[in-house]
C-alpha positions in Angstrom: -26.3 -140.1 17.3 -25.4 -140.4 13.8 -21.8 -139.6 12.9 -21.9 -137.0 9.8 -19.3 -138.2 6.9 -16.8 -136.3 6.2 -16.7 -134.2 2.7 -14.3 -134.4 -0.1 -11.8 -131.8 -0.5 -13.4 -131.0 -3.9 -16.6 -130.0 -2.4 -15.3 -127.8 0.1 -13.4 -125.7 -2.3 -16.7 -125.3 -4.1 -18.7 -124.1 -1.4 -15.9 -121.3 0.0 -15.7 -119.9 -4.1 -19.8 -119.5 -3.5 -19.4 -117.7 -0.5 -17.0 -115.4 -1.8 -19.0 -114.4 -4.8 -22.2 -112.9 -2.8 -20.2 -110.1 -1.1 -20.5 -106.6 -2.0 -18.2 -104.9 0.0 -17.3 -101.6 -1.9 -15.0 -100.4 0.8 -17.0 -97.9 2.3 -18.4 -99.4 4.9 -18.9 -103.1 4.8 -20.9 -105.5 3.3 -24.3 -104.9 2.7 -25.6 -108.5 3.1 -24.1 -108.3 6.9 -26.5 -106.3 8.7 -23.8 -106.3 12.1 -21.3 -104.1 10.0 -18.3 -105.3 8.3 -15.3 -104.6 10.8 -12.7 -106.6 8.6 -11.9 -103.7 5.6 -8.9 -101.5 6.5 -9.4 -99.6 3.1 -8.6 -95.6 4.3 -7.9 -94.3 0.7 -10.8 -92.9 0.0 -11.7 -89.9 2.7 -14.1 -87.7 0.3 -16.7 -88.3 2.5 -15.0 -86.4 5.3 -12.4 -83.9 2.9 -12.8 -80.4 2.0 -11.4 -78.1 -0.4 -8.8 -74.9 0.8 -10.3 -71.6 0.6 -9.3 -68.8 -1.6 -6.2 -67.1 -1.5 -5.6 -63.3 -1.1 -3.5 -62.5 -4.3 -2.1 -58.9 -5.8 -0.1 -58.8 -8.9 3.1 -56.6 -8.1 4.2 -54.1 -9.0 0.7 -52.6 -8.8 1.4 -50.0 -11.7 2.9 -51.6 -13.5 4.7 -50.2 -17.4 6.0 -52.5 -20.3 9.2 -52.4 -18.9 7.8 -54.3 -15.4 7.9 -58.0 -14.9 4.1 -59.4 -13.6 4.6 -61.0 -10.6 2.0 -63.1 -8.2 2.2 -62.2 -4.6 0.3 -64.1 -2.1 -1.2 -62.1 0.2 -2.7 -64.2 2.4 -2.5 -67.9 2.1 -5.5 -70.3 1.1 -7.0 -72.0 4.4 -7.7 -75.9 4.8 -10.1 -77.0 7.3 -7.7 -80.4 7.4 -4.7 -78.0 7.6 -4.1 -80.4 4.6 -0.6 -78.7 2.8 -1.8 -77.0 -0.2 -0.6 -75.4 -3.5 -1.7 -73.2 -6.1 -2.2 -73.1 -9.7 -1.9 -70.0 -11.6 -4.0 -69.2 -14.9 -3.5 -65.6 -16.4 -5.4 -63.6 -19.1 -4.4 -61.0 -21.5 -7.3 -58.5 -22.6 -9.9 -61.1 -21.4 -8.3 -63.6 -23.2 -6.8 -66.7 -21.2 -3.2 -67.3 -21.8 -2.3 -71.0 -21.2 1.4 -70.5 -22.3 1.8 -68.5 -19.2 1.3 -70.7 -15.9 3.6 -69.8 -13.3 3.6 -66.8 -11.2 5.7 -64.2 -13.3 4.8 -62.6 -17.1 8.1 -61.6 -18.1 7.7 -58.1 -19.1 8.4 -59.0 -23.2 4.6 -60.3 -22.9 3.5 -57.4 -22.1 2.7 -54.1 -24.0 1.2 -50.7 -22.8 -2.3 -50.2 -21.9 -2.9 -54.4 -21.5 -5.4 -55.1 -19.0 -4.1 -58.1 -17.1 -5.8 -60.7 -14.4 -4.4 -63.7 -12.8 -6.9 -66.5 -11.2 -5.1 -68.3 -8.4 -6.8 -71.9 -7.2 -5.3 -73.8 -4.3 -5.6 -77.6 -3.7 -4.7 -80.1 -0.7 -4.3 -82.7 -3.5 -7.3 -83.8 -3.6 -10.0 -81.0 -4.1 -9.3 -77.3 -5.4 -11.2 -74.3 -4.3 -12.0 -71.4 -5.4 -10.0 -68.3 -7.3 -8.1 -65.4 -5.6 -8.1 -62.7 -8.2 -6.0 -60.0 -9.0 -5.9 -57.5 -12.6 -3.5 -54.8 -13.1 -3.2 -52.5 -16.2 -0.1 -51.7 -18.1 1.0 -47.9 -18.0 3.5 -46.0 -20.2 7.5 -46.0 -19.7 8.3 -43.0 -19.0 11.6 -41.7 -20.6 14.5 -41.6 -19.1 16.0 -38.3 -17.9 19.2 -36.8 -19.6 22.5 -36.4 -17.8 24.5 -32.8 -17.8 26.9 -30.5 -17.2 27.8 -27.1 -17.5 31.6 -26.5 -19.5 33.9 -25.2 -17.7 32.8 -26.2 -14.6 34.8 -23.9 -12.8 34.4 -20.7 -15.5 36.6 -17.7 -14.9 35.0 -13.9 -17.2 35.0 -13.9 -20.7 34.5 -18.3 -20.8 31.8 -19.2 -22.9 29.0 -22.0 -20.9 28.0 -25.2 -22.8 25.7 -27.1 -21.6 27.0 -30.9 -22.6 24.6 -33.8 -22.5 26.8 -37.0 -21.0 23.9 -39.3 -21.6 20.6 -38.1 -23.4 17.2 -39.0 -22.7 15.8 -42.0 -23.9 12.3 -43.4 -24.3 12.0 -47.6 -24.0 8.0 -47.1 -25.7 10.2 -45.5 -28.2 7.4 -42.5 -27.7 8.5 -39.1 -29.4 10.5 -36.9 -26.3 9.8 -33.2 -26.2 13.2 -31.4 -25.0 13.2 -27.7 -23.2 15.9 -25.4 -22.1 15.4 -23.1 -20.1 18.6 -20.6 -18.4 18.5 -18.8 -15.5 21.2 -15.8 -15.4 21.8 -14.4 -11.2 18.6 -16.2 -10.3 16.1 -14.5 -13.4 15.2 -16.9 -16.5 17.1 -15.0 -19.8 14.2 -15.9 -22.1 16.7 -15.2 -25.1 18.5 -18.1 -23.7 15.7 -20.4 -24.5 16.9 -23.9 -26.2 20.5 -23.0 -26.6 23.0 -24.7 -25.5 25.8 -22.4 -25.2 26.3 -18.7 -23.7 28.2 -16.5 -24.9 31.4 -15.7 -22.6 30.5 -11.6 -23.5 27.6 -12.5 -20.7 29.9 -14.2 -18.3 31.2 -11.9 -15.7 33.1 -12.7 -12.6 30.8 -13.5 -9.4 27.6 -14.5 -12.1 25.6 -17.6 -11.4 24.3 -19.7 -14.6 21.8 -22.4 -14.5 20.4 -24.5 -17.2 17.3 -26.2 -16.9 16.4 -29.1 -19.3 12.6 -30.7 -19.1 11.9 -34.0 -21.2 8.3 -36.1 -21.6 6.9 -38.1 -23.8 3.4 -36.7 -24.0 2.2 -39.3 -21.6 4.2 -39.1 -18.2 5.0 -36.7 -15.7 7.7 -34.3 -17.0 11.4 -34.9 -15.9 13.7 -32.2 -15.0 17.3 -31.9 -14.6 19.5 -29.2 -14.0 23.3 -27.8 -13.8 24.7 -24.7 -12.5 28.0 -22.8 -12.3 29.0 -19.9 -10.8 31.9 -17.7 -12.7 35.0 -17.3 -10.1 35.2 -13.5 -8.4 37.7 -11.2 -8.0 37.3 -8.7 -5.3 37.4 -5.3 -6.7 40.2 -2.6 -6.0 39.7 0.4 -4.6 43.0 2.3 -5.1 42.1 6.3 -3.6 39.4 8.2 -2.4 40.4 12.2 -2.5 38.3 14.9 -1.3 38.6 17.9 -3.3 39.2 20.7 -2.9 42.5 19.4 -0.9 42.4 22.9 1.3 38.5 23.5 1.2 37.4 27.1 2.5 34.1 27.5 4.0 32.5 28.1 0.5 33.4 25.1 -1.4 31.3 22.2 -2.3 33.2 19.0 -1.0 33.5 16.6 -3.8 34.4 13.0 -3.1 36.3 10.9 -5.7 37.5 7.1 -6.0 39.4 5.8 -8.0 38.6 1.7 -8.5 38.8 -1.2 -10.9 37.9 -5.2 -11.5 40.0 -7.5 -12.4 36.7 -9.4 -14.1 35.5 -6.4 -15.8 32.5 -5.5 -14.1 31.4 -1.9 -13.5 31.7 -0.8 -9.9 29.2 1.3 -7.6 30.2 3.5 -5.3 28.0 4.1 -1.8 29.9 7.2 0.1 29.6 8.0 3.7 30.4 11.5 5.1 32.3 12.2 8.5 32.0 15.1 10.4 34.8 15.6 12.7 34.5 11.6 13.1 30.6 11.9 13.7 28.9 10.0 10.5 27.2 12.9 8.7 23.7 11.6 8.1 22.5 14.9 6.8 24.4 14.2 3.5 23.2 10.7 2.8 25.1 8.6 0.2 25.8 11.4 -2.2 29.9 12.1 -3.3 28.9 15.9 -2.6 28.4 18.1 0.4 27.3 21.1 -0.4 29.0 24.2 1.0 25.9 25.3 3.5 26.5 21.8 5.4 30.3 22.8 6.0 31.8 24.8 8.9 35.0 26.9 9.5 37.2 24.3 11.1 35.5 21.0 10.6 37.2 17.8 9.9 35.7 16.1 6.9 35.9 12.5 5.5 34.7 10.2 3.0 34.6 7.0 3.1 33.5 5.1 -0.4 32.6 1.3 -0.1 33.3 -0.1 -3.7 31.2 -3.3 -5.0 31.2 -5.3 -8.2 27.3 -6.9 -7.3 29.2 -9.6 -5.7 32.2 -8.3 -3.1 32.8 -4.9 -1.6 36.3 -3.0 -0.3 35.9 0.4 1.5 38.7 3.2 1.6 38.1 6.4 3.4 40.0 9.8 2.3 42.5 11.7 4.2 40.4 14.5 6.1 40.1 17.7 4.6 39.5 20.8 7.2 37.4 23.7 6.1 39.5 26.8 6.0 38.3 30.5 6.3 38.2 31.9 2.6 40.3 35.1 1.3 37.2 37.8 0.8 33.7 37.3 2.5 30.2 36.0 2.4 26.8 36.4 3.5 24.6 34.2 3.4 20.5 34.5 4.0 17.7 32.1 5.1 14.2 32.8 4.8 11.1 30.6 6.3 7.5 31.6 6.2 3.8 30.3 6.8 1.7 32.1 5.5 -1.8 30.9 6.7 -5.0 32.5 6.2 -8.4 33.3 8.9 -12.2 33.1 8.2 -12.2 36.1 6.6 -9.8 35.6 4.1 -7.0 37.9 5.8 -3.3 36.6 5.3 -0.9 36.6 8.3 2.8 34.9 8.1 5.2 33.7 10.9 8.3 32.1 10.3 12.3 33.6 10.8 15.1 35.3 9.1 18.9 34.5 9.5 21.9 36.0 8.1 25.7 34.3 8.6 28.1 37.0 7.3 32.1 36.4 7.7 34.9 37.5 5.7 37.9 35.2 5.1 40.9 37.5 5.8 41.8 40.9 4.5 40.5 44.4 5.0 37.4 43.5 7.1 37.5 40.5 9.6 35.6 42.3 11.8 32.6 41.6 10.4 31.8 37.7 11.5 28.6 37.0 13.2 25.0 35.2 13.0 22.3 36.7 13.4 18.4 35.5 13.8 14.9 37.3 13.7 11.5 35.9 13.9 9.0 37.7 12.0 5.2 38.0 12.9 3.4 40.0 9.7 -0.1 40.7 8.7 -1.1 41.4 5.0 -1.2 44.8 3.5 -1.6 45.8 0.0 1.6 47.7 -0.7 2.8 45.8 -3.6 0.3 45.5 -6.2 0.6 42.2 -8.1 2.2 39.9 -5.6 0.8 36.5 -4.3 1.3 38.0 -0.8 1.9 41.1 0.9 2.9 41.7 4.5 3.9 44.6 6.6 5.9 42.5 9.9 7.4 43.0 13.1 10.8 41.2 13.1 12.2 39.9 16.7 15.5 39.4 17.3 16.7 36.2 18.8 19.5 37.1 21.1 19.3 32.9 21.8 20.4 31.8 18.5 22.4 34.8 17.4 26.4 34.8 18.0 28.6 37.6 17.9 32.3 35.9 16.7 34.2 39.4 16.1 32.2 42.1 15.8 28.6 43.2 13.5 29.2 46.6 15.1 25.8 48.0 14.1 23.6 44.9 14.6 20.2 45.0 14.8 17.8 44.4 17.0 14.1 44.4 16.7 12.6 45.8 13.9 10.0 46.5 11.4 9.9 46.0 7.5 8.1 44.2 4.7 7.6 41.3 3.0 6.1 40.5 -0.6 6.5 37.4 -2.5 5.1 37.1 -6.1 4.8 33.4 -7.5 4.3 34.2 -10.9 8.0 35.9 -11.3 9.2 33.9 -8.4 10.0 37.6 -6.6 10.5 37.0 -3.0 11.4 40.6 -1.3 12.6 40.7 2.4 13.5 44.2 4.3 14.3 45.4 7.5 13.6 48.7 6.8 14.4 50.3 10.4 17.7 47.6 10.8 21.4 49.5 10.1 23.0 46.4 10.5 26.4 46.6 7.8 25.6 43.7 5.7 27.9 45.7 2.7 30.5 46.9 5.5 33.0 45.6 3.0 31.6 48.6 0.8 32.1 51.3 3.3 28.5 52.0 3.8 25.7 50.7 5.9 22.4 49.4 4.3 19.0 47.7 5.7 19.5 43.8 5.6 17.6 42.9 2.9 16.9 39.6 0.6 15.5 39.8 -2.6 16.3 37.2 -5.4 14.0 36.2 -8.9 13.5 32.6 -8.5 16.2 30.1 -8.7 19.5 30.3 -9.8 22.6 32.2 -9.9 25.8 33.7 -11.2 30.0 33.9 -11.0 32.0 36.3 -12.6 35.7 36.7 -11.8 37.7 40.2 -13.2 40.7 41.9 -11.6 42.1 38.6 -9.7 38.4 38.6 -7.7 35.8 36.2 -7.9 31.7 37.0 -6.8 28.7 35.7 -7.5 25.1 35.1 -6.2 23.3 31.7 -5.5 19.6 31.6 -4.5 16.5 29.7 -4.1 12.7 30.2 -3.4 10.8 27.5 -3.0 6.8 27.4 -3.0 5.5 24.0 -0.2 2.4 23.2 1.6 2.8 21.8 4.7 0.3 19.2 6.5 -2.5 22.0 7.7 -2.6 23.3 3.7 -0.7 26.4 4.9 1.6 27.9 1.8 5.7 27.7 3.3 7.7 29.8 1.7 11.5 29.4 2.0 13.8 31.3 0.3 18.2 31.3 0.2 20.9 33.1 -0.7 24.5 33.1 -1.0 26.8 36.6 -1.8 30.4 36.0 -1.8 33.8 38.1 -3.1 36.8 36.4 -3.0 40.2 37.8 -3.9 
């Protein structure tokens, strides 16, 4: 075998620099003259083969309704995803109006770039580094400022009567648009709005009374925002009335005297008191009088304890007094005093009939003839006649007396019993005429003489006449009702006294 020579050092450096030239590697796999794969790179830089861009984020601009006064602000909702869970970050690009604002790359417009009624949006693009994807987006429109509301008080704060109320504005409103504010004031005086009070801002101490609530209602806008409204209050210190006597006169009542009760009260703040009275009737409330400062003499008894109690109030606090008691007394003379009740109802032929009773309650006081007290009650059952031409209604009745209800206290020597006697009422003169023709009970005993008991009186009314150190006179009523069957009641009274 033929031993090869060996090469100079020159050609061999030759032949590797010609090797080196024919190989095309571009990192990416090899070389592409060696079929088998080139297993020698170690190049890992470039991975776009295999990387791919993070989704898009989930973004909101905050606040949401924003004004010109609000800073824009980015908020990522939800964050973008990479399928290499590659750490990725965002890049923010904002328009104005639809036009893009490249100044402005971070998450936050300060609010001095923005101006009321802008439309913004905001495009938010994540990237792992190497690739970006696609845009969250987000817009958001800038509303008005609304104003600010006022701050107030009502002067004095703690008013007494007489003090006039300010209403003092500590800080007024204001509007940062610099929009034109619309002011109202609007008072309320015990809980009503005083329409004459409208946009002032002071009362008058003449209104301000003790116990008196004030409140002052002030509404501001803009035009543009919800109204604000604000308000104050104050209510005007109270002094309880005083309630200084209640007197019942007369002081020693007799049987015929109207009971009147009087109090005597003030305020300290000048209000004008009301008076509610309550009656007492030998310690039994009285609810036949109601809250009226008179009891009329037909309510009052011989010997009955009578009180009144007044309760006093200035709209605000009450104090009740009650009076001593006054006892009703037997008068100095007499009286006799006559009740009359009818219904008159009428059949299916026309005819009239009446039913109804009669009473009489003579006494005398003292003197020549105290003989004379009793009660005494008839029921009457009358059909019409036609005795007295003219009147409404005519009857001719049988009159019953009511042993029941009558009482004998010292005498009535002749009274009578059942009877006979008529009854005619004319409502054009208001002439109501009751008789017992057949009776000889002494109804004018005091005179000396006997006559039928009788009741006859002109409508309504009545007289007094004192002479000779005696007092008389004559009250009476008739009185024309319906009651709920359309039957005609007729009631009729009458009072007769003499006094010395």
């Amino acid at each position: 075998m033929a031993r090869m020579r060996a090469l100079p050092l020159s050609m061999l450096l030759v032949l590797l620099a010609c090797d080196g030239a024919t190989d095309t590697d571009t990192g990416g796999g090899g070389d592409t003259d060696d079929t088998s794969g080139d297993s020698d790179t170690t190049d890992t830089s470039d991975t776009s083969s295999d990387n791919t861009a993070p989704g898009a984020p989930v973004v909101a601009i905050d606040p949401a309704a924003p004004n010109d006064a609000s800073d824009l602000k980015v908020t990522i909702v939800t964050e973008a995803i990479d399928a290499e869970a590659d750490p990725v970050s965002y890049r923010y690009v904002w328009s104005q109006n639809g036009t893009e604002r490249a100044d402005l790359s971070t998450r936050t417009v300060p609010a001095a770039e923005t101006a009321e009624a802008d439309i913004w949006a905001v495009s938010v693009f994540a990237t792992d580094g190497k690739l970006e994807g696609p845009a969250g987006t987000s817009t958001a429109t800038v509303g008005n400022m609304p104003p600010t509301a006022p701050v107030i008080h009502l002067d004095p704060a703690a008013p007494v009567s007489g003090d006039d109320l300010t209403l003092v504005f500590d800080t007024p409103a204001n509007d940062g648009n610099g929009d034109v504010i619309t002011q109202t004031i609007v008072w309320y005086f015990n809980g009503a709005r005083n329409v004459s009070w409208d946009d002032k801002t002071t009362v008058d101490g003449v209104y301000v009374d003790g116990g008196e609530s004030f409140r002052a209602v002030v509404t501001v806008t803009d035009g543009y925002s919800d109204p604000l409204v604000v308000e104050a209050s104050v209510t005007v210190a109270n002094t309880v009335p005083e309630l200084t006597s209640v007197t019942i006169t007369p002081t020693d009542p007799v049987d015929a005297d109207d009971l009147l009760c009087t109090p005597r009260g003030t305020d300290p703040d000048g209000s004008t008191l009301t008076y509610t009275y309550t009656w007492y009737r030998d310690g039994i409330e009285a609810t036949d009088i109601g809250n009226d400062d008179t009891v009329p003499d037909t309510a009052t008894t011989i010997g009955e304890l009578w009180e009144c109690e007044v309760e006093a109030s200035d709209g605000f606090a009450t104090v009740t007094l009650t009076s001593d008691a006054a006892e009703i007394s037997l008068p100095s003379g007499y009286r006799i005093t006559t009740n009359v009740e009818l219904t008159v109802t009428e059949d299916t032929a026309g005819a009239y009939s009446a039913t109804g009773t009669i009473d009489f309650d003579l006494y005398s006081g003292g003197g020549r003839y105290t003989d004379n007290d009793c009660f005494a009650v008839w029921s009457i059952l009358a059909a019409e006649d036609t005795h007295c031409r003219g009147c409404t209604y005519t009857f001719e009745g049988e009159y019953t007396y009511d042993a029941t209800l009558s009482s004998i206290i010292t005498g009535c020597s002749s009274i009578a019993n059942d009877s006979v006697g008529d009854i005619d009422y004319d409502s054009r003169s208001s002439v109501f005429d009751v008789a017992l023709d057949d009776a000889t009970f002494e109804t004018y005993a005091y005179y000396g003489y006997s006559n039928p008991v009788r009741f006859y009186e002109r409508g309504s009314g009545g007289y007094a006449s004192t002479y000779y150190g005696y007092t008389r006179g004559n009250y009476y009523s008739v009185v024309e009702t319906a009651d709920a069957y359309g039957n005609t009641v007729l009631t009729g009274y009458s009072t007769e006294y003499m006094y010395y």
